[in-house]
C-alpha positions in Angstrom: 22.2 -1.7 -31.3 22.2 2.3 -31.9 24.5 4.6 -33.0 25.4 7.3 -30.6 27.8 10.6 -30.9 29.1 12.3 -27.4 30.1 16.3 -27.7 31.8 17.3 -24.6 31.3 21.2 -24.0 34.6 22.5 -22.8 34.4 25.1 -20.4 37.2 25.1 -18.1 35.7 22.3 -15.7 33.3 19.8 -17.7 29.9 21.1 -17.0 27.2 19.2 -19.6 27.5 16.5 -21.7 25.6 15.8 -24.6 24.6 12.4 -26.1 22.7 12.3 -29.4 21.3 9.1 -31.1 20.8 8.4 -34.1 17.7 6.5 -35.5 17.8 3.7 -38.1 15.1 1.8 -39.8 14.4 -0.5 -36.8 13.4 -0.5 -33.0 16.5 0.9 -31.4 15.7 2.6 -28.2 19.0 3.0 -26.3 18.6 2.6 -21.8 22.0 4.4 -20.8 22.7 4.2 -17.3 25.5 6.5 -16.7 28.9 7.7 -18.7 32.0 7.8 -17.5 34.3 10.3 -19.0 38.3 11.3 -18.1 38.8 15.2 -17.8 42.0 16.3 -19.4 43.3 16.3 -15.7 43.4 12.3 -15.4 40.2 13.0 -13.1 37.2 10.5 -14.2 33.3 12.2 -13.6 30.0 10.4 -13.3 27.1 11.4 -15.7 24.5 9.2 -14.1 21.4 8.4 -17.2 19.5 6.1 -16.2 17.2 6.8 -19.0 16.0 5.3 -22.2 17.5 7.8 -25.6 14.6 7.2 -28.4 14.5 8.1 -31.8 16.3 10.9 -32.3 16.7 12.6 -29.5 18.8 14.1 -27.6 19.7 14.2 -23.8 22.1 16.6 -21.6 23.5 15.6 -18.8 24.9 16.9 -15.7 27.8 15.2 -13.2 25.9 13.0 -10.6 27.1 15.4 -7.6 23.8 16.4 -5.9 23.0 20.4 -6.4 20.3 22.4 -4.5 19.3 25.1 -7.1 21.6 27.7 -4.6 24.5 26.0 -5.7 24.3 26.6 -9.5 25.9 29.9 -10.5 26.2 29.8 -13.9 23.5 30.4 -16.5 24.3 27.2 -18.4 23.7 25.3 -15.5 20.1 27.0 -14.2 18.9 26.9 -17.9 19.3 23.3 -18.0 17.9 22.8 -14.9 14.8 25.1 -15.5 14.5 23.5 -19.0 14.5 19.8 -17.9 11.7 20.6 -15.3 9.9 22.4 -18.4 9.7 19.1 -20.7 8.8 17.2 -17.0 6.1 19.2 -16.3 4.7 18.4 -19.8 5.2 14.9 -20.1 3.7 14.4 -16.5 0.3 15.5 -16.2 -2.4 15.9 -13.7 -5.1 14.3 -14.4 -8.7 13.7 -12.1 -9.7 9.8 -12.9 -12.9 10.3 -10.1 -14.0 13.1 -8.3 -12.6 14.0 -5.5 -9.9 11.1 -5.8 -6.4 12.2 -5.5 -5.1 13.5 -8.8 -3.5 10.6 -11.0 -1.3 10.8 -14.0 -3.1 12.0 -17.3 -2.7 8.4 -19.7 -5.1 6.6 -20.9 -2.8 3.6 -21.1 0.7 2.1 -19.8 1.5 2.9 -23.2 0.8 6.2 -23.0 3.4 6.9 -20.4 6.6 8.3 -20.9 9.3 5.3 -21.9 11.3 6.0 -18.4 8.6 5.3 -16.2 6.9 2.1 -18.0 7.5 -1.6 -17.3 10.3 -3.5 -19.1 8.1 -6.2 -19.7 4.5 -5.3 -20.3 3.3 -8.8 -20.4 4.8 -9.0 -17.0 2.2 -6.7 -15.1 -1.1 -8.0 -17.4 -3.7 -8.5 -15.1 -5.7 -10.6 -17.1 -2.9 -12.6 -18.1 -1.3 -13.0 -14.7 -4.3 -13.5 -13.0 -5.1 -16.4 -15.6 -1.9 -17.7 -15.1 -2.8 -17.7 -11.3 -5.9 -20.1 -11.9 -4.2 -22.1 -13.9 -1.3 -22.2 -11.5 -3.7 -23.5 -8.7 -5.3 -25.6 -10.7 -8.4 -23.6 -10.6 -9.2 -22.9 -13.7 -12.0 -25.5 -14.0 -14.1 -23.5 -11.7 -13.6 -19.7 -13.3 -16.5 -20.1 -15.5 -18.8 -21.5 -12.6 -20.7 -18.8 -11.5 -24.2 -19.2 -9.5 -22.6 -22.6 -9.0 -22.6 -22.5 -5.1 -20.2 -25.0 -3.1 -21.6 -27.5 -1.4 -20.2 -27.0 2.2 -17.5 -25.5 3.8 -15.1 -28.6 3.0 -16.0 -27.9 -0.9 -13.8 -25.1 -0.2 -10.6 -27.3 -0.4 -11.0 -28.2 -4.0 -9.8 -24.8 -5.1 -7.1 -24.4 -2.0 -4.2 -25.0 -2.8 -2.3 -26.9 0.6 1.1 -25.8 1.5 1.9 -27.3 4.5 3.5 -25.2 7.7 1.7 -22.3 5.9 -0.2 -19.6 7.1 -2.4 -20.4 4.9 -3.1 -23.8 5.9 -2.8 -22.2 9.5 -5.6 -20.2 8.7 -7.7 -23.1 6.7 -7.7 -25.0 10.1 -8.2 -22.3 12.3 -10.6 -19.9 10.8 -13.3 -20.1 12.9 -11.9 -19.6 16.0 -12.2 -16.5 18.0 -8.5 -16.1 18.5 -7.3 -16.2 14.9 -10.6 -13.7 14.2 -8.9 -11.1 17.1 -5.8 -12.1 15.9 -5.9 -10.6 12.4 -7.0 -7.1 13.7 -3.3 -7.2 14.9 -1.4 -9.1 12.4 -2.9 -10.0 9.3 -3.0 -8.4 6.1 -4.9 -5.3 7.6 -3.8 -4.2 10.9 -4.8 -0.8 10.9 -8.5 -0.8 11.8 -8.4 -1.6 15.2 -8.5 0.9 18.2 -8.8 1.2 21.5 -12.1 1.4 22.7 -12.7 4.8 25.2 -16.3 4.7 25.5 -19.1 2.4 24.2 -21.1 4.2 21.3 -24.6 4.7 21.2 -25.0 3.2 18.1 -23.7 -0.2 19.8 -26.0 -0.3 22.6 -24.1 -3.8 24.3 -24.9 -4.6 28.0 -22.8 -5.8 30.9 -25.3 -8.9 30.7 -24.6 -9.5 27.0 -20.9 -9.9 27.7 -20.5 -10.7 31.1 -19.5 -14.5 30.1 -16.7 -13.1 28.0 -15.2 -10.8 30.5 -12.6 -12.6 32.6 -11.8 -10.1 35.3 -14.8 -9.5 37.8 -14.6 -6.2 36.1 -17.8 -4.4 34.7 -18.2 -3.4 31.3 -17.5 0.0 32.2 -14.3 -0.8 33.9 -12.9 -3.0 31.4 -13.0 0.2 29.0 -11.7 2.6 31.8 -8.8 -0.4 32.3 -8.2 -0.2 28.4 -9.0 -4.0 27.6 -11.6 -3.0 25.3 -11.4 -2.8 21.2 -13.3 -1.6 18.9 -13.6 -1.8 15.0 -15.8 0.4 13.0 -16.8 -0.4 9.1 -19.0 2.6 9.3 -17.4 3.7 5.7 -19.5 1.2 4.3 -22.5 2.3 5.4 -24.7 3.1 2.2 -22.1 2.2 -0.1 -23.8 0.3 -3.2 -23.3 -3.1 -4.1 -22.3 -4.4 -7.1 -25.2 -4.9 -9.3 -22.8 -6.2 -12.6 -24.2 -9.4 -12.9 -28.2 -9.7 -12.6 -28.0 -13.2 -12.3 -26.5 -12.7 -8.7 -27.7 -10.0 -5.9 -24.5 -9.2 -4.0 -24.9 -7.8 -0.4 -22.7 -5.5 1.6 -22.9 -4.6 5.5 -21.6 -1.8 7.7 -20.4 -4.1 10.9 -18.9 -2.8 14.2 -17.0 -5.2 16.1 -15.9 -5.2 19.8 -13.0 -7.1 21.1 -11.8 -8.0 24.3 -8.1 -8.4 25.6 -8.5 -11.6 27.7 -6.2 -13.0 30.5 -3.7 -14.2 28.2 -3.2 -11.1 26.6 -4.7 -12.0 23.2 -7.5 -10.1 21.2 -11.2 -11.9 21.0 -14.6 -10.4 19.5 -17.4 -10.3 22.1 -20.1 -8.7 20.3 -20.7 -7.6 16.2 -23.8 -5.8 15.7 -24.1 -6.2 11.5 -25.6 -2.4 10.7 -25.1 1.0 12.3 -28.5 1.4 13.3 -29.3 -0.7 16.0 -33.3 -2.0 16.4 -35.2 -5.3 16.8 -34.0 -5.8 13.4 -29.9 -5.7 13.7 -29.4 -7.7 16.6 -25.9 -7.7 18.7 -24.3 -10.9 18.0 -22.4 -12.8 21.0 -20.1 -15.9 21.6 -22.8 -17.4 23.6 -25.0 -17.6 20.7 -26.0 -20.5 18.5 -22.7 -21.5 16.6 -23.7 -21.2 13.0 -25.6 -17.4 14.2 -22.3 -16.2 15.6 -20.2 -17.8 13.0 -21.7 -16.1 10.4 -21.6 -12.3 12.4 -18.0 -13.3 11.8 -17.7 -13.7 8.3 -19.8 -10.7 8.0 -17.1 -8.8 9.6 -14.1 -10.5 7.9 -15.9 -10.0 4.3 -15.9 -6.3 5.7 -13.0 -6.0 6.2 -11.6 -7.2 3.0 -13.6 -4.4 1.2 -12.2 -1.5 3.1 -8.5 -3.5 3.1 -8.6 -3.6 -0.7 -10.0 -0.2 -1.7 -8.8 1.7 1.4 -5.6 0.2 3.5 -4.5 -0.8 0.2 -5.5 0.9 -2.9 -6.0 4.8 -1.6 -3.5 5.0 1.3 -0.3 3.1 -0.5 -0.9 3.1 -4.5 -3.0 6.1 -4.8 -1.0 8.4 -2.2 2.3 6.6 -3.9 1.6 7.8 -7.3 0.9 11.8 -6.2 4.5 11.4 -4.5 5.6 10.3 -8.0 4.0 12.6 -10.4 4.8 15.6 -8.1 8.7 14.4 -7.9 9.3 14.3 -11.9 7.5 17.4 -12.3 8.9 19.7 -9.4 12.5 18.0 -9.0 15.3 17.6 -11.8 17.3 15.0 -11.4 20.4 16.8 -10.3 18.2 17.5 -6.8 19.7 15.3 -3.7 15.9 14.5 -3.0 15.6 13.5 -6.2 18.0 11.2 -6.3 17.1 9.9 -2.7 13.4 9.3 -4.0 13.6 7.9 -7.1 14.3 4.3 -6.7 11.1 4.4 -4.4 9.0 5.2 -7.6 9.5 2.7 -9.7 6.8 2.0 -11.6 4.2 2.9 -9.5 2.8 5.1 -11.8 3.3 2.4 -14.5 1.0 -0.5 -11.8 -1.7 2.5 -11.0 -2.0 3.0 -15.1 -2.2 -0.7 -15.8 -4.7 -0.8 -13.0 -7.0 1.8 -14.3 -6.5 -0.1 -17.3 -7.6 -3.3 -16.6 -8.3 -4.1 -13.1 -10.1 -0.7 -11.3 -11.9 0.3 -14.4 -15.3 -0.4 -15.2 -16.0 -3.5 -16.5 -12.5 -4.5 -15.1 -11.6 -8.0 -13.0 -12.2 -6.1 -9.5 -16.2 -6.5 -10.5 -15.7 -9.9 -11.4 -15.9 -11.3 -7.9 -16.3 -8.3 -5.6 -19.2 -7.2 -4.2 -17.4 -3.3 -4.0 -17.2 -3.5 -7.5 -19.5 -1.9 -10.2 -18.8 1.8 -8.3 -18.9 1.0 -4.7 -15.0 0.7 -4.8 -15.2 4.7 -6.3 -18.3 5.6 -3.6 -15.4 4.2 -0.9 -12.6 6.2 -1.6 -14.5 9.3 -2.0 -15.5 8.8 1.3 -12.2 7.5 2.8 -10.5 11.0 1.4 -11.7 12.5 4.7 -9.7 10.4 7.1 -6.7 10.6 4.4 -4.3 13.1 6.7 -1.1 13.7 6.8 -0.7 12.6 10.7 -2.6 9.2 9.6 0.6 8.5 7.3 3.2 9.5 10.1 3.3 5.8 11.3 4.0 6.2 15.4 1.6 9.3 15.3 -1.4 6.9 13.8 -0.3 3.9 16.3 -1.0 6.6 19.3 -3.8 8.1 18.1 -5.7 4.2 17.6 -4.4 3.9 21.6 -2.1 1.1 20.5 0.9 2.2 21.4 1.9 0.3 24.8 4.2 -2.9 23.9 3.2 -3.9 27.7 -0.4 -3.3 27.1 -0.5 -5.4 23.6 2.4 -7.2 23.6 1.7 -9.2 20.3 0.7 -6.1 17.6 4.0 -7.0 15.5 2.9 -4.7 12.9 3.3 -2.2 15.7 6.7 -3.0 16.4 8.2 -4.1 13.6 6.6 -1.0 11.4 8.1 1.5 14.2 11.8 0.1 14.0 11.7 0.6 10.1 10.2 3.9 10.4 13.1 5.0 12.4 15.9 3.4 10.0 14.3 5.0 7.4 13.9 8.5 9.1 17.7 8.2 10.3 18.8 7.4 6.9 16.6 10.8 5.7 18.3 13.1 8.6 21.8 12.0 7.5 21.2 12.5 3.7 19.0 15.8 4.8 22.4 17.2 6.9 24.8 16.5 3.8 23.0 18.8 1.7 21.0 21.3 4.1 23.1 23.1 6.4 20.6 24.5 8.1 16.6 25.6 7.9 17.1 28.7 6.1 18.6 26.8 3.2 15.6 24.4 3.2 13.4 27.7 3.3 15.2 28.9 0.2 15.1 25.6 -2.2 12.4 26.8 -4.6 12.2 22.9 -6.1 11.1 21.1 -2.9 9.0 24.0 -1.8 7.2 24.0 -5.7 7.4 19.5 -5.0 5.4 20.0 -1.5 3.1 22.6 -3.0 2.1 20.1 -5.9 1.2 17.5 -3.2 -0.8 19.6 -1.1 -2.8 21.3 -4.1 -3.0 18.0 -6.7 -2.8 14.9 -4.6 -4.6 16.4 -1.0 -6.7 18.6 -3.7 -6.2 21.8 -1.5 -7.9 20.5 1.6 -6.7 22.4 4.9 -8.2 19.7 6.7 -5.6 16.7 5.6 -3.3 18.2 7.3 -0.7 18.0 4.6 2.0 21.1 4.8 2.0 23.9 1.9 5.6 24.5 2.7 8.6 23.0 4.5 10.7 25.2 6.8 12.8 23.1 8.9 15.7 20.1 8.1 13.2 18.3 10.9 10.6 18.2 9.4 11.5 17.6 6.0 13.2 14.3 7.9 9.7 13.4 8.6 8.0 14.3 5.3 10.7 12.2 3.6 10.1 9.3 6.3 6.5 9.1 5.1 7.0 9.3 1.2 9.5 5.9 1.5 7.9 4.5 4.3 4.4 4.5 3.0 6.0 4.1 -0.7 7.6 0.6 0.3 6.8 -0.6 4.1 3.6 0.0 4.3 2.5 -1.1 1.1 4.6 -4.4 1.7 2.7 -5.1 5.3 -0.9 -4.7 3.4 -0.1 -6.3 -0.1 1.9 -9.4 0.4 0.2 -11.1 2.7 -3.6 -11.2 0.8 -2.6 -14.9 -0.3 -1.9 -15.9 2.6 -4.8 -14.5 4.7 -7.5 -14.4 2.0 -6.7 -17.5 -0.1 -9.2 -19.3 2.5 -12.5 -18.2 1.3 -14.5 -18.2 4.1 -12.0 -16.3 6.0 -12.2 -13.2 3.5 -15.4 -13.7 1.5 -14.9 -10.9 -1.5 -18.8 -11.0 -1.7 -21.8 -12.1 0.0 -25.0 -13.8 -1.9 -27.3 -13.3 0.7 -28.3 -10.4 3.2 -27.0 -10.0 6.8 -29.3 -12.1 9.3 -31.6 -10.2 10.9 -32.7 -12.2 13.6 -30.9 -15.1 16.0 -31.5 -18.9 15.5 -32.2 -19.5 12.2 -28.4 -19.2 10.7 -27.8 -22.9 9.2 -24.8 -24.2 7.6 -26.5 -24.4 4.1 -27.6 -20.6 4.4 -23.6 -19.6 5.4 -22.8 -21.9 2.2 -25.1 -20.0 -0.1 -24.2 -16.6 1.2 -20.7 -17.4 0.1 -19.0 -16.7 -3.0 -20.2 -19.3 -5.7 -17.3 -21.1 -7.7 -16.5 -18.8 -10.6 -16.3 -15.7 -8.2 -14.3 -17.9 -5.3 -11.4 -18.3 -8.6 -11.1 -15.3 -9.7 -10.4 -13.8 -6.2 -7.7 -16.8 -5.6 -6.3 -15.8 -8.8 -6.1 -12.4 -7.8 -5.0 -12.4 -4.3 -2.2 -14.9 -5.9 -1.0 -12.3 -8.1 -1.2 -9.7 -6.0 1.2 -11.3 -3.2 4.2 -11.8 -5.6 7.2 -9.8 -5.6 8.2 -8.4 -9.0 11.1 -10.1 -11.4 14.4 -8.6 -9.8 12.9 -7.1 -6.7 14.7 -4.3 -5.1 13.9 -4.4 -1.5 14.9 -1.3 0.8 17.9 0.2 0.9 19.3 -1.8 -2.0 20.2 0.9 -4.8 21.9 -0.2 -7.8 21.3 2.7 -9.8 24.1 4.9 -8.8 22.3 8.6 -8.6 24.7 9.3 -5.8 28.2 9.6 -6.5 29.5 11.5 -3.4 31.1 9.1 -0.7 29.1 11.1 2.4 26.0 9.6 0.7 27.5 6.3 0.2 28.2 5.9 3.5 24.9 7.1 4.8 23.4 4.6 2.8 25.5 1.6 4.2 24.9 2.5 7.8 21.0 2.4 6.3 21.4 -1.2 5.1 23.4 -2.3 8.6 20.1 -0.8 10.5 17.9 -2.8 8.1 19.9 -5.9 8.4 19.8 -5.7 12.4 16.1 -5.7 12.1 16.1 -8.5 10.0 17.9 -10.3 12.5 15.5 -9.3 14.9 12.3 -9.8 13.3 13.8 -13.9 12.0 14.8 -14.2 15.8 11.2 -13.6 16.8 9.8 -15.1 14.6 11.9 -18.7 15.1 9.2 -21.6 16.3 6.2 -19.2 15.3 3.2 -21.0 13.9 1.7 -17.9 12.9 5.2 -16.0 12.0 5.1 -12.1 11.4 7.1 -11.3 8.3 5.6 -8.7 5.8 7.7 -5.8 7.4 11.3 -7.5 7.1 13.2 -5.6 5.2 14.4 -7.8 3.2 10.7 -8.6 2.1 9.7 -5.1 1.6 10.1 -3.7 -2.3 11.4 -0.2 -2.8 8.5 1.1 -4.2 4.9 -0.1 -5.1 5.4 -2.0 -8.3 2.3 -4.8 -7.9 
C-alpha cells in the first residue's frame, strides 16, 4: 500500500498534474497506470502513468493527447517537456559492451536499470534458472554433467528428445537427413535469411557441370541453370577465421566456413548439390556431392547445418533483432518524452528488451556465461562475429521487401514455397499502414516532420550510437518526409516484434534434434572423401553434457513470456484520441485477416509455417 497526495495546478484549462508519494518504513513502490480526473466543467481528462512512483518522489504528468513539441505554447508546458527528457537522458546511458558493437545501455546489471524498464518478475527471465528448469522439464537433467561422454549412435540421440507427436520436431527427427528438409530450412526454418539467388558461380567454389550433372533435372548446363535462376547459394564466409571456443581443454571444438549450393528441382523445391567445407578450395577441401558415399555427404551436411546455427544465433538473432532492438530503445527514452505521438506509438514495442539484453550480458553472452557451455562460438568467437557482421548491418537489410529483392527471392512464381517471404511481406505492410495512418493524424505535412526537433535528435542518436556514425549502414541522419518516416517506423516494429518472432520461436523446434543443428563440432571438417564413418559423425557431435544444455536453452528460448502481448494488442492506453483508436482497430482487423490466411494455408501441413502469425508474434523482444 502507499500513501499518495494529488495537487491539481489550476490554470484556466488543467495543464499538469502532480502526484507525490510518500515513503514508509517498508517496500512500497506504487505502478500507476493512468489518473482520471473531472475538470470543473463535468469534462473527465486522461493522465496516462504507466510508471512505477518510488520512495519519495515525485512525478508530473501531462493529459494523454499526443503533442509534437510545435504544439506546446506555453512555458510550463516546454519546461516540462525539456526537463523530463533531461532526467531520461541521465538515467539512460550509452554505453560500448565490445568494440565496434552497437552501443548498449550503461548497467552492469538488470538491477541497475531504471524500475520502469525492468522485469516484474526477475526470477522469471533467469537464465540459469530457466534453463535448469528446461533440463529438468525434458527430463534431461541426468545428462547435463556428462561432458566428453559421446553418444553412442545417432539413435542415442532420442534419450534426451523429447517426442511430441505431429510436431515439427518429430518431423524433423525423422526427416533430417534428407535433402529436402536440408533445402527446405534455407526457406522456412528458424533462419531463412541466408539464402540467395545464385548469379554467377564464385571462384572460390570451383564446381563442374560434371560434378552436378546428376542433380540437374533439366538438360540444362550448369551455366544455364544459373542464367534460368534455379541456382542457390549460401555463403558462411563470416566464419571464416573466427576462433573456436577453447573454454574447456578437455574438448577441442572445431568451426568451418561452408558454402553451399542449392538447386530448385522439377518440383519446385530447394536441394543442396554441392558444399565445399572451407573458402579456399585445394586437394585438401574437397566439393562435396549427392553422389558421394552417404556417411561423406551426410556429414558435409551437418557441417553446414552446425554453420548455420552459429551465424543464426549470434547474427539473424542476437545482432539484427536484440542488439538493433535495444539502440531503438535507449534512443526513444532518451530523445522522446512521453507526451510524443511516436512515443506513444513505440513504446509497447520496447518492453523489456533492454531489461532481456541486460540479463543477457549478465548471464548468458558474458564471459564465462551458459552460451560457452555448449557452443563452439563461445569463449569470443560469438564477439569476433558480430564485429564482423556490423558491415552488412544496413539500413536497406532491415527494410524487409528491399532485403527479399536484393537476395533475388522475390518472385512467388519462381519460389512458390518461401513462406517467410510471404507471410513477413503481408505484416510488413499492416504494420506500415498502421504507421501512415498514425503518421497523418499528427503530421500534416513534411515541413512539420522537418521541424520536430525530438524525432530528428531520436534518428540522430541511432545513426551516431547504435550505427556508430558509419555512412556506409545506410542509416538516415535526418528524416524529412511523412514517407519515409512511415518506413523508418515500419522497420523499428517490424524488426522489434516480427522478425524477432520468425528467428526466436522456432529454435525448439528446428534445433531440439541434435544432429540437425549441432551447437559444436568435436572433430575437424573431413578433408578428404571415403573415409567418413558413422562412429567418426558420432564423435564429431556434441557429447551429452553439451547436447543438454543446448536443449535446455533452445527450450527456453522458444517460449513466449507470462502475459504475452502480441501485435497490435495495446492495453496500456498512451492514446487517448479516438482518430488513433480507430487506426489501431483497422490495424488489428489487417492482422486478423492474415491470421486467417496464414491458418488457411497452413490447414493439412505436415511441415506448417507459423512463426509470422500475428497472433504468435510478441510486441517487442522480451526472451
Amino acid at each position: 500500500m502507499c500513501s499518495g497526495s494529488l495537487t491539481v495546478f489550476y490554470l484556466g484549462e488543467i495543464q499538469l498534474i502532480k502526484i507525490e508519494k510518500r515513503k514508509y518504513w517498508y517496500q512500497d513502490d506504487w505502478y500507476l497506470k493512468y489518473i482520471t480526473v473531472k475538470t470543473p466543467m463535468g469534462d473527465y481528462l486522461e493522465f496516462p502513468c504507466y510508471r512505477w512512483i518510488t520512495d519519495e518522489k515525485e512525478i508530473v504528468l501531462r493529459d494523454g493527447r499526443a503533442k509534437l513539441p510545435r504544439d506546446d505554447k506555453t512555458q510550463i508546458l516546454k519546461q516540462h517537456r525539456r526537463k523530463e527528457l533531461e532526467t531520461r537522458q541521465k538515467m539512460y546511458r550509452w554505453k560500448e559492451w565490445h568494440p565496434g558493437f552497437p552501443l548498449s545501455i550503461d548497467a552492469h546489471s538488470h538491477s541497475d536499470l531504471p524500475r520502469d524498464i525492468q522485469f516484474d518478475n526477475e526470477k522469471g527471465v533467469d537464465f540459469i534458472l530457466n534453463y535448469s528448469k528446461a533440463m529438468e522439464n525434458l527430463y534431461v537433467n541426468r545428462f547435463m554433467h556428462m561432458f566428453q561422454s559421446s553418444w553412442s549412435d545417432f539413435a542415442d540421440f532420442e534419450r534426451i528428445f523429447v517426442r511430441i507427436s505431429n510436431t515439427i520436431s518429430e518431423y524433423v527427427m525423422q526427416h533430417w537427413k534428407e535433402d529436402f528438409m536440408f533445402g527446405y530450412q534455407f526457406l522456412n526454418g528458424c533462419n531463412p535469411v541466408l539464402i540467395r539467388r545464385c548469379t554467377e558461380i564464385p571462384k572460390k567454389l570451383p564446381v563442374t557441370m560434371d560434378m552436378v550433372e546428376c542433380s540437374l533435372e533439366r538438360n540444362l548446363t550448369l551455366e544455364e541453370e544459373v542464367k534460368q535462376g534455379n541456382i542457390f547459394i549460401v555463403d558462411y564466409e563470416l566464419l571464416d577465421g573466427v576462433d573456436a571456443n577453447k573454454t574447456d581443454p578437455c574438448t577441442i571444438q572445431y568451426l568451418a566456413a561452408p558454402i553451399c549450393l542449392l538447386y530448385k528441382n522439377l518440383e519446385n523445391k530447394i536441394v543442396p548439390i554441392a558444399i565445399q567445407l572451407g573458402q579456399k578450395p585445394g586437394p585438401d577441401n574437397p566439393i562435396f556431392l549427392p553422389s558421394d558415399a552417404s556417411y561423406d555427404w551426410l556429414l558435409a551436411k551437418i557441417w553446414v547445418r552446425s554453420s548455420d546455427f552459429h551465424i543464426h544465433q549470434t547474427v539473424t538473432h542476437l545482432l539484427r533483432t536484440h542488439l538493433v532492438s535495444e539502440v531503438f530503445s535507449i534512443a526513444m527514452f532518451r530523445q522522446l518524452p512521453a507526451v510524443h505521438p511516436l512515443f506513444k506509438l513505440l513504446v509497447p514495442h520496447m518492453r523489456f528488451t533492454i531489461a532481456i539484453n541486460t540479463k543477457a550480458r549478465e548471464q548468458l553472452i558474458c564471459e564465462c556465461g551458459l552460451f560457452d557451455k555448449a557452443n563452439a562460438t563461445g569463449g569470443g568467437g560469438h564477439v569476433q562475429m558480430v564485429q564482423k557482421a556490423m558491415k552488412d548491418l544496413t539500413y536497406s537489410s532491415l527494410c524487409f521487401p528491399e532485403e527479399i529483392k536484393a537476395k533475388g527471392m522475390d518472385s512467388k512464381e519462381d519460389i512458390p514455397y518461401y513462406y517467410y517471404r510471404d507471410d513477413g511481406i503481408k505484416v510488413w505492410e499492416a504494420i506500415k499502414s498502421f504507421a501512415e495512418d498514425v503518421i497523418h493524424i499528427y503530421y500534416e505535412s513534411d515541413e512539420v516532420v522537418c521541424e520536430d526537433v525530438e524525432l530528428q535528435a531520436f534518428v540522430k542518436d541511432i545513426y551516431v550510437y547504435g550505427m556508430r556514425g558509419v555512412k556506409a549502414s545506410g542509416f538516415p541522419k535526418t528524416i524529412r518526409t511523412r514517407e519515409k518516416l512511415a518506413e523508418y517506423l515500419t522497420v523499428i516494429i517490424f524488426t522489434t516484434s516480427a522478425q524477432h518472432a520468425a528467428v526466436n520461436f522456432g529454435q525448439y523446434d528446428w534445433c531440439s534434434w541434435i544432429p540437425n543443428a549441432p551447437p559444436t563440432m568435436r572433430c575437424p571438417p573431413p578433408t578428404e572423401k571415403g573415409t567418413v564413418t558413422i562412429e567418426q559423425i558420432v564423435e564429431s557431435l556434441p557429447d551429452r553434457g553439451r547436447s543438454c544444455w543446448h536443449l535446455g536453452a533452445v527450450w527456453a528460448l522458444s517460449q513466449f513470456q507470462d502475459n504475452e502481448l502480441f501485435l497490435g494488442m495495446y492495453p496500456d492506453e498512451h492514446f487517448v484520441e479516438k482518430p488513433v483508436k480507430e487506426a489501431m482497430a483497422k490495424f488489428r482487423k489487417n492482422l486478423d485477416e492474415i491470421v486467417n490466411t496464414i491458418t488457411e494455408r497452413n490447414k493439412n501441413k505436415k511441415l506448417p509455417y507459423y512463426y509470422l502469425s500475428p497472433d504468435r508474434i510478441p510486441n517487442s523482444v522480451a526472451v
